[in-house]
N, C-alpha and C positions, 0 to 999 in steps of 0.2 A: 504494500500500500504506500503510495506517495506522499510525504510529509509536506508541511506550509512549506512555502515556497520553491518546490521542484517543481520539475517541468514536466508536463505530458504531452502528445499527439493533443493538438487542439484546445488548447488551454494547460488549467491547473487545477488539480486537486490539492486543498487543503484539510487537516484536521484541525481544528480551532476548539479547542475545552472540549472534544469525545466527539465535537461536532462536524459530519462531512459536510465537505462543500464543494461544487465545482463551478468555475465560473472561465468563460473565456467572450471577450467582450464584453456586451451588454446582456448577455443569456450569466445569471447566476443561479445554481440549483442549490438549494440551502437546508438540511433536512433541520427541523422545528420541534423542537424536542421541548417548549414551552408551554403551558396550560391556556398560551392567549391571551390572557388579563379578561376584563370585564365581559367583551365582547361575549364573549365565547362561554363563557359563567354564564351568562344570559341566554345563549341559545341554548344549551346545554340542558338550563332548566326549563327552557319556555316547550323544546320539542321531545327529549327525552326524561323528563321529573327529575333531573340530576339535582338533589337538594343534599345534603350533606345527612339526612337523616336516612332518606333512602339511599344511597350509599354506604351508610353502615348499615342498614337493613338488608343491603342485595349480596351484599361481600356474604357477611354471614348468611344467607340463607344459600348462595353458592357454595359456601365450606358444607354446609347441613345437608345437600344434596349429594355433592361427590362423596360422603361418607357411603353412599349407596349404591357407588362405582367403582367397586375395590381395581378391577381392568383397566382405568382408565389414571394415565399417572400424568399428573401437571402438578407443577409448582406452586406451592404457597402462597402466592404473589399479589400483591392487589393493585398491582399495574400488570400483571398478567390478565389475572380476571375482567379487568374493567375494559380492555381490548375486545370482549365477548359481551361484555353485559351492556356497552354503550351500544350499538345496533340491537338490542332484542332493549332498549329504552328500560333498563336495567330491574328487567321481572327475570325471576332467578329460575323460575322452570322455565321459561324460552331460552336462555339462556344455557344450560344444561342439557339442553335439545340439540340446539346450535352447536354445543362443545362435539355432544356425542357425535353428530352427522359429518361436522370439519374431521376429526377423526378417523370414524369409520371408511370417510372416502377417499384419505390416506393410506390405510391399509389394503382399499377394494382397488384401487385406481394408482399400485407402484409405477407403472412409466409416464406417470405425473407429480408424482409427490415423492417417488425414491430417490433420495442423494439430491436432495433439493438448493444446492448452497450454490451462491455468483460465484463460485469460481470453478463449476461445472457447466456454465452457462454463458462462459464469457465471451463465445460466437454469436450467439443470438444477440446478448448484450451489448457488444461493441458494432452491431451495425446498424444502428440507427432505426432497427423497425421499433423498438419501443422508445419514448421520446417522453420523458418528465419533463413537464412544463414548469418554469418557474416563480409565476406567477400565481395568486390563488382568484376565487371569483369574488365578487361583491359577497358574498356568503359563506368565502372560508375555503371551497371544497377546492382536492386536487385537481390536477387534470394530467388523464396520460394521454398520450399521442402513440397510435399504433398507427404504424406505416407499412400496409399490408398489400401494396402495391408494388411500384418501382425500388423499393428499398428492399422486395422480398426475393431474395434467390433461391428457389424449392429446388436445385440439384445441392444446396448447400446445407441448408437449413431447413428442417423439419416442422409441419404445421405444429407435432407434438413439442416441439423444442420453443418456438414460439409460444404457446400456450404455458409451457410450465415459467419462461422468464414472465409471462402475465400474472400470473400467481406468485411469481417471488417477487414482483415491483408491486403490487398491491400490497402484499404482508409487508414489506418493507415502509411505505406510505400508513400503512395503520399501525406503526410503531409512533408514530405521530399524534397526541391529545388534540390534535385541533383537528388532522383527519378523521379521528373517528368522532368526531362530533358534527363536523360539518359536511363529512362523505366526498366521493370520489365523480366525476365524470369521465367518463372514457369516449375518446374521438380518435373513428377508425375512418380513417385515409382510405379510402381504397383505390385512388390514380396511377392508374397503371395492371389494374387486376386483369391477368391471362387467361385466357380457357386452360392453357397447361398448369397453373395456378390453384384452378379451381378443383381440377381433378383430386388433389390433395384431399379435400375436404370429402368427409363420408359422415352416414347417419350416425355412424358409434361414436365419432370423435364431436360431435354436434351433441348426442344426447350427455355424453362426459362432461362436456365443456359447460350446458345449461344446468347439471345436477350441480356441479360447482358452483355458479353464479348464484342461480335462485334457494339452493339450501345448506350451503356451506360458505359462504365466503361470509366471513364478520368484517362486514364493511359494508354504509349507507353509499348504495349505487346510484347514485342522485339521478343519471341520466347516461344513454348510450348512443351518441352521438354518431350517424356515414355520412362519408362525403366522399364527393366527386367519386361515385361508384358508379363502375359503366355500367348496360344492362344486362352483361352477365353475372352480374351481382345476386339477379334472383335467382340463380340456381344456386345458390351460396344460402342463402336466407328460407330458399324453400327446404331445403337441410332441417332446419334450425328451428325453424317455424311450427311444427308439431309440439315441440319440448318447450313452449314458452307458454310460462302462466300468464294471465291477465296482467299483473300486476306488471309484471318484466315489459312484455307488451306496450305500455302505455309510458314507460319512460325511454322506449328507444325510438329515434326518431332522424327523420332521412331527409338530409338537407341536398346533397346531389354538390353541385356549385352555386347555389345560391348564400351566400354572403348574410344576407339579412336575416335570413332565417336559421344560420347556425347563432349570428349574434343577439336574435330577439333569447337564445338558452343561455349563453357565454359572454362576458365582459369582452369586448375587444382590447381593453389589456392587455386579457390573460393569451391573447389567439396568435398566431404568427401570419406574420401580414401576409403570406403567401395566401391564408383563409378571410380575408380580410380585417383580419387585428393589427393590433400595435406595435406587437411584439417582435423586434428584429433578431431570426433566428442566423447565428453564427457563418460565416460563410468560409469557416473550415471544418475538415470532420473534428466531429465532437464523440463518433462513438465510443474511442477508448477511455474519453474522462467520465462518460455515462457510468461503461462498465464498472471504471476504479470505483465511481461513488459506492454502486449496489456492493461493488466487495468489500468496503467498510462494515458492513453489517453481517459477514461471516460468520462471525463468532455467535450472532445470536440467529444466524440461522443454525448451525452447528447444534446450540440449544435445544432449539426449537423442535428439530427435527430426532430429538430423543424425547418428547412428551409422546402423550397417546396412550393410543391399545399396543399391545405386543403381538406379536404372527399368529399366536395362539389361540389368541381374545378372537379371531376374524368370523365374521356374522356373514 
């Protein structure tokens, strides 16, 4: 990992007090490892009952649960747990549900979840198809940038390879109090999608992909953002389209190149003007500083990926 002031491919990565950061130009990625101040105290209580009573009510009625899950082994932690219990708006039996299903589909679903850590991922990660955005919206939430088009080369990189850095840049981002408070947006690029492209994509890897999203990922999905997707797009989405609940459904939404209608969901801030925002993205590669940042968080993937069930526990 690269220290303050060394140099990378396309910038720099620093560690600043445990803090990663990479910045090259005017693009600075800053992970936020702060509570927010008021702002966020305020949304916190206004949309999930975050009051400081129910927060000791939800911890312990989390401990009083797991006592009832001898198979299932996590850590003691009450910044572990509040990572699960801030998206279930911190009731302790949704929450325990949440735990179990993120879990179980770690055990069910190894060539997604097995040997999970950035620095088994560092192909996928250092080429720019996934893109943290450094800005946040008027409302807090992240935003990733998936470049699933011209940045995608399928004799190199695998849809499954793809997918799993999706899943370790989300976990990554909900190590964040303000991401899980104020949730994620995801904007998938699709300029440049191939029919050879699309062949990739099958109904098993579509229905994996939506058991993930809609009942295991502990993370407020605020919204699912395409663009500039050409019209072979729908054979992509008609995949995908059977395993989507209502709810999922109604926050993803298809802007194509229209401009106004991804900014009436997105601050043009937060957007790279290539999409019609403000934000001027880097005009050298940045993938490798991408990847340095996600492999700051090694270690507690490393962690991470020793909680759960064990081979034996499998349902």
């Amino acid at each position: 990992m690269e220290r303050q002031g060394e140099h990378i491919t396309g910038g720099t990565i620093t560690k600043l007090r445990e803090v990663p950061q990479f910045k090259v130009g005017n693009f600075q990625l800053t992970a936020e490892f702060d509570d927010g101040g008021e702002y966020y105290r305020e949304k916190a209580k206004r949309e999930l009952r975050e009051t400081d009573e129910v927060v000791q009510q939800s911890l312990q009625g989390i401990r009083d649960l797991l006592r009832d899950e001898p198979d299932l082994h996590l850590p003691d932690d009450d910044e572990f747990f509040q990572k699960f219990l801030r998206p279930c708006k911190w009731y302790p039996k949704s929450t325990i549900e949440l735990m179990k299903r993120f879990y179980q589909y770690r055990l069910t679903h190894p060539r997604y979840s097995e040997n999970l850590l950035p620095s088994n991922e560092k192909k996928v990660l250092s080429s720019e198809i996934l893109v943290p955005l450094p800005e946040r919206t008027d409302q807090g939430c992240r935003i990733l940038l998936i470049n699933a088009g011209k940045k995608w080369n399928a004799k190199i990189i695998s849809v499954d390879e793809i997918f799993r850095a999706v899943m370790l840049s989300l976990d990554a981002a909900m190590s964040e109090p303000k991401t899980q408070i104020a949730g994620v947006h995801v904007v998938l690029n699709m300029d440049g999608l191939s029919l050879t492209q699309v062949t990739h994509f099958t109904p098993s890897f579509a229905a994996s992909v939506t058991e993930w999203v809609q009942r295991c990922l502990p993370c407020r999905l605020k919204g699912i953002h395409i663009i500039n997707q050409p019209f072979i797009f729908n054979m992509v989405f008609a995949l995908f389209k059977p395993f989507l609940l209502e709810k999922t459904r109604k926050r993803i939404h298809f802007h194509g190149t229209d401009r106004k209608s991804l900014s009436s969901h997105l601050d043009t801030k937060c957007l790279p003007t290539e999409f019609g925002g403000e934000l001027v993205m880097p005009n050298v590669p940045i993938g490798n500083g991408i990847c340095d940042y996600f492999c700051w968080f090694e270690k507690e993937f490393e962690a991470s990926g020793k909680y759960g069930y064990t081979k034996s526990a499998k349902r």
